[in-house]
Structure formats: C-alpha cells, structure tokens
N, C-alpha and C positions, 0 to 999 in steps of 0.2 A: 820435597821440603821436609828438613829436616823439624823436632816439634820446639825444642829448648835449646838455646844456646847458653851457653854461662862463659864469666872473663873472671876466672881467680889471679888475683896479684899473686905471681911465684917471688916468693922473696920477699915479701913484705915482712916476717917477720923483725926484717934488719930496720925497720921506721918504730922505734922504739923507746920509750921512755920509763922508768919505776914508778908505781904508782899513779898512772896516768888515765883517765877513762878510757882514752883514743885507743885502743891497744889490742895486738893481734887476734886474741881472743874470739875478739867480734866474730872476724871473719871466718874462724876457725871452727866456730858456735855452728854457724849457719854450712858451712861445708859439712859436717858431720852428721848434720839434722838431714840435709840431703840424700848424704849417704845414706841415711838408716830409712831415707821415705824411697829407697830407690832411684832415685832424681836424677843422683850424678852420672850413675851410670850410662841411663839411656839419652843423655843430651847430648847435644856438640860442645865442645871447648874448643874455645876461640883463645888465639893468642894477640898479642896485642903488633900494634901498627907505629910506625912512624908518623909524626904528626905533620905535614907542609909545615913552613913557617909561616905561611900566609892564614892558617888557622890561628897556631898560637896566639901569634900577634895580633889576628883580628879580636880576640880575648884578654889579651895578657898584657901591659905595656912594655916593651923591649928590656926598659931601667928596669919592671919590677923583676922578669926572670934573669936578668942580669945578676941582682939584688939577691935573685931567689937562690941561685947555684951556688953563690958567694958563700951564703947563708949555712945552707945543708953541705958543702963541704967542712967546713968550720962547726959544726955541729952546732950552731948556733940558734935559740930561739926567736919568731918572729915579735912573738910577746907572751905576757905572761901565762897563755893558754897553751901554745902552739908552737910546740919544740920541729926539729929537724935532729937527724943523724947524717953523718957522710954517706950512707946509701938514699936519704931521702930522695934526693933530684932525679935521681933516674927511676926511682920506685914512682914518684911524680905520672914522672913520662911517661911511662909503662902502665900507669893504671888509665890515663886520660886517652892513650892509644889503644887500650884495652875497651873501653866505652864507648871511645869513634869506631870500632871495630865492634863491636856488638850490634851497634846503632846501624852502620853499614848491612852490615849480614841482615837483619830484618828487615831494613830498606830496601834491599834489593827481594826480600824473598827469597833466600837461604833457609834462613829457619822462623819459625811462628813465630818466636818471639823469644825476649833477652834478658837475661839477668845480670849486672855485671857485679858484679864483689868488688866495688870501688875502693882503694885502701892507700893512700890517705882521700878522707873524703874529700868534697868541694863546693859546696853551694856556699857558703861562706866568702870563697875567695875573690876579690874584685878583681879588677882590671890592675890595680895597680900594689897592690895589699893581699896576703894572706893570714887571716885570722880564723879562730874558731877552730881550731885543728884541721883547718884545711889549706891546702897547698898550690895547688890548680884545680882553676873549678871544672870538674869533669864532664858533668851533663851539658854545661854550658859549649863544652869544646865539640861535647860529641855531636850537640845542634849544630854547631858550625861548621863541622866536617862535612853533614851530608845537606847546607845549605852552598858551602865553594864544590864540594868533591861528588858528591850525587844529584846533585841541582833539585835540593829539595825547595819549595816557595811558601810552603806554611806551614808552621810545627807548634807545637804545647806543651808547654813544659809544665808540668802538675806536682807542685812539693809538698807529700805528705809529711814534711818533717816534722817533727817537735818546734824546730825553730826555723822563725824567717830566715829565709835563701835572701837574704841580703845584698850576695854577691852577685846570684843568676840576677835577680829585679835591676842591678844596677848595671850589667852586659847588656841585657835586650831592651833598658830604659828606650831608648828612641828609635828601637827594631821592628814595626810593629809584623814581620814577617815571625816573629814569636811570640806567642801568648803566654804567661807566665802566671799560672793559679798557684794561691797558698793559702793552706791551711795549717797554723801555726800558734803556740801557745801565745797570749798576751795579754796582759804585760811582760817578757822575758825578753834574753839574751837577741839578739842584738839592738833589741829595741824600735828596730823596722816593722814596717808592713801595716801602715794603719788604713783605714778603709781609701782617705784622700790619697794612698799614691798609686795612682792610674798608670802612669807612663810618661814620655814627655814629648809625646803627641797629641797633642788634644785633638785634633781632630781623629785620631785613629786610635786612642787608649787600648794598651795591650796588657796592661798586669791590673790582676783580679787580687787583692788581699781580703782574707776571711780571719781575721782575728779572733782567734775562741778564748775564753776567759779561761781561768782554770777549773778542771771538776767537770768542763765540759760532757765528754763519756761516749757512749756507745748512741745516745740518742742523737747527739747534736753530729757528729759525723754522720750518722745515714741520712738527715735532713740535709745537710749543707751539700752533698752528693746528687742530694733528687734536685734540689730547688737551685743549687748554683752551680756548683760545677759539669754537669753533666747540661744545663742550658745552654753558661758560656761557651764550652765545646760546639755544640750545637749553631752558635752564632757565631764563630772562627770559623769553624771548618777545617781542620789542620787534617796535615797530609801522613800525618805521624804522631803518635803521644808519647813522650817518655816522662818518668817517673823518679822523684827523686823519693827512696825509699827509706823512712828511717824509725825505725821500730823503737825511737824514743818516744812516741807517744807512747806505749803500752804500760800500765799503768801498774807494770814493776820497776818502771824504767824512775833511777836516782834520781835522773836531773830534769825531771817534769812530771806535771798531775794532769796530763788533756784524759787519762784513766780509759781508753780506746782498750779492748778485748782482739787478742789475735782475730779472733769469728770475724771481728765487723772489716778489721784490716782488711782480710782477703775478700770480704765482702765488698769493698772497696775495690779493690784492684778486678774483680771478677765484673763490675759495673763496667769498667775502663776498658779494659778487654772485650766485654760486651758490643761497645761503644765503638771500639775500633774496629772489628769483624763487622759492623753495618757501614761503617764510614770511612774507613781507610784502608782499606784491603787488609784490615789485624795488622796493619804494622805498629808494636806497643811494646816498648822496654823499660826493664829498671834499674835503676843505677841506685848504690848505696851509700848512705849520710850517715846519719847520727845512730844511737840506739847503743845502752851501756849495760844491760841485764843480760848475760848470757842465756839464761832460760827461755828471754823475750826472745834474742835474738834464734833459737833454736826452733822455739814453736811459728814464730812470726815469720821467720824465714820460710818454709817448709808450706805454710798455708797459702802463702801467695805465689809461689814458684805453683802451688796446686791449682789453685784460681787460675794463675794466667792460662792455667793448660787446660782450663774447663771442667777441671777432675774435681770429687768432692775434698772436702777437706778438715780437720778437727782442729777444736783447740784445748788441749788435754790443761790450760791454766784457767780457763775459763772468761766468765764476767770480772770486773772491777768489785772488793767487795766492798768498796770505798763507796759513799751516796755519792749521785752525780747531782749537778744542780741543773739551774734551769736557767739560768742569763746569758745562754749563746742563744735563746730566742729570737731576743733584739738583734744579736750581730746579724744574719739572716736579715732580718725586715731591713736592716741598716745596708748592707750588699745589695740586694732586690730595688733599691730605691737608688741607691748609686747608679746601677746599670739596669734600670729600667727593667728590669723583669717582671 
C-alpha cells in the first residue's frame, strides 16, 4: 500500500477570472509547499475517472448540468460570485472524477490515504444551482461514487471550511447513509447551518451544524473536536471519512476571522486520521474548498498532508495574533443538547 495519493487538476489554470479569490494560485500554493516538504515526490498521483451518469445525476439535476455546459461554454457567470470559462465543464468533470478517484483508491486500500487539489471547488454547489465559486460539488460526488460504485453503506462527510457546505447538507438532506458535520463561520456566507438543521429525517438525523461565532480561534476548534465531532463519529460509525478541506479558516485568510493556526489544523485532521486507523480501516481523504491567503495555503497545505501521514509537522505562521474570544462556549453546550451528548 501505497502512503499518499494526491489528484492535481492539470489544466485548471484555464478556470479563470482577473481579480477573483477563486484562482489558480491556490492550488499552486499548496503544490509547491509539497514540493519543498518532499510530499509530492514520494506519493501516488492519481488521475481522474469518468464519472457514471448514474452518480452525476444522483447529485446534480440533469436541467442543472445541462444549464451548467450551456453556461461554461459561453463563458458565462452563474452569479455575481461564480464565473466559468469555455474550459470550465470539463475542468468540472475532471476534478469531481479526480475526487471519485482518490476516494476510490483509499476505499479499496491502494494508498493510506488522499488528498485531492479540488479545483473548481464544490461544497457550495446544490443539486440544482452552482454558487460560491463552485461548479459541481465534488466531495459530494465522490461519496456517491463509492456508495453505487464500491457499495460503500456509511460515510462522513466532515467540512472544515470557513463556510457552510450548503450544497453537500442539501444532497444527503434525507440520506442518512451520510453524516454530514460542519464547522463553519456564523453569521456568514451562505447563511446556512444553524444548530436546528438536523436532516430531513427525523427519525434518523444526519447533519451536525457547529456554528462558531467569529474570533472563535484555536481554542474553540480543539473543544468542538473532543466534545462533538469526534463523539458524533463515534455514534455513526462510518465506513470512510472524507474531508472537505479549506484553509480559509486561517486566520490570514481575507474572507474570515474563525483565526484557527495551521498547528491546530493539522491537529485536526491528525485526530480524524487517528480516528479512522481505529475505526475504519484508515480509510480518510481530503478534498479542497475554500482558502484565499497563499501563505495559508502553503503552510496549511503541507501540515496536514503531514498529519494524515502521522509525521510531525510545523507551522512556521504561528498562533492568531488577533485575541480570540470566548462565545463558541455556548455553541458547544448548544450541539451537546441538540444531540444528546
């Protein structure tokens, strides 16, 4: 068994806008940080798959990627966030077959474990809408792949993003063969994720929201870790974790203050990992979202590619030198009483 797999989007530079956060950069950050920690070299690279139609469309609604090729030929915007180029659609396809395709490899036990360079992101994107610079929602695809294609039966989907995955929580709303945790700024962008949306199962509630206020920090992530997400895990039981990973928390990051430190990141993911080597044979991937600091994205990258691999790791940016505050307290007592903890 191989130790690290990685899925770089080749050609993404062609998904492109001036001026735009979304932008190659990112990816490119985190590719080079690799380089220089040794990473890329000794991992697998994975190339991307063709997706069933029977996936897509179990995700996507036929009108919306109808809608959607229409769209990214025409270079056309979905809205005022979320541009396309004439390469988008297939950069789309190729990075969501790229994800089923990382997620696959780990599932079978090919390699330890995945990292995919998702590029355009997708936790954003619903069933029938793409917003938030996302196109097709990736992670979401990649669950579906190895639920029709590897007959997987229980998965977790864990979104460290900055912002509620809006789109994933509204795909596995009444799935409850996925659990769908998030820890996410709020009040912000999309305005989702408040403690009451469970699922739309009541007897079987599948999605955990953790609303963190802003200023949060490095405290309220290690608490919400011990005390929630690592219980709910524990009470699923999923056969696989994947990770929607997005280094806009870090607390260089423009477009939020959750003020999280690479350290606790990989701290983070190093728990997850932990957690899956006792309970799912280490099967545990990461797919890429949001995160608009290139520095963030260079130390943040490179930490937790180290965590997943058990290796130790630095954070040459440090602490938040910003105060954190202390009202993700209550969020915590407020989750714990929702779901009985």
């Amino acid at each position: 068994m191989n130790e690290l797999a990685i899925y770089y989007p080749k050609g993404h530079a062609a998904h492109y806008t001036p001026g735009h956060p979304e932008r190659p950069e990112r990816i490119e950050a985190i590719r080079n940080a690799l380089l220089s920690a040794g990473l890329w070299e000794e991992s697998s690279h994975l190339d991307t798959i063709t997706l069933p139609h029977s996936v897509l469309h179990s995700i996507h609604t036929p009108a919306y990627l109808s809608y959607l090729k229409k769209a990214c030929q025409l270079g056309r915007s979905l809205d005022a966030d979320t541009y396309t180029t004439p390469a988008s659609w297939q950069l789309a396809l190729n990075t969501a077959g790229g994800a089923a395709q990382i997620a696959s490899s780990v599932w079978r036990r090919e390699n330890k474990c995945g990292f995919a360079l998702t590029r355009p992101p997708g936790h954003h994107a619903t069933p029938d809408r793409g917003l938030g610079f996302c196109l097709l929602n990736n992670i979401a695809l990649a669950a579906e792949y190895l639920l029709q294609v590897e007959d997987a039966k229980r998965l977790a989907i864990v979104d460290l993003d900055l912002h509620h995955g809006n789109g994933t929580q509204e795909v596995f709303w009444r799935r409850p063969e996925v659990v769908y945790i998030s820890t996410h700024q709020y009040p912000h962008y999309p305005g989702t994720g408040y403690f009451d949306e469970t699922g739309g199962n009541p007897e079987e509630p599948s999605v955990v929201n953790i609303p963190l206020p802003p200023f949060s920090g490095d405290n309220a992530f290690r608490a919400v870790m011990g005390k929630v997400i690592l219980p709910m895990l524990d009470r699923f039981a999923p056969e696989m974790i994947l990770v929607s990973f997005g280094f806009d928390t870090h607390w260089r990051d423009p477009l939020g203050q959750l003020l999280l430190s690479a350290d606790v990141y990989a701290g983070l993911i190093s728990d997850l990992a932990q957690w899956s080597d006792v309970h799912c044979h280490g099967r545990f991937a990461l797919f890429l979202e949001g995160g608009y600091d290139l520095e963030a994205a260079s130390v943040c990258g490179t930490a937790v590619a180290q965590a997943m691999l058990g290796k130790a790791w630095s954070d040459e940016l440090g602490p938040s030198p910003y105060p954190e505050g202390t009202n993700w307290q209550w969020v915590i007592e407020k989750v714990q009483k929702v779901w009985g903890l």
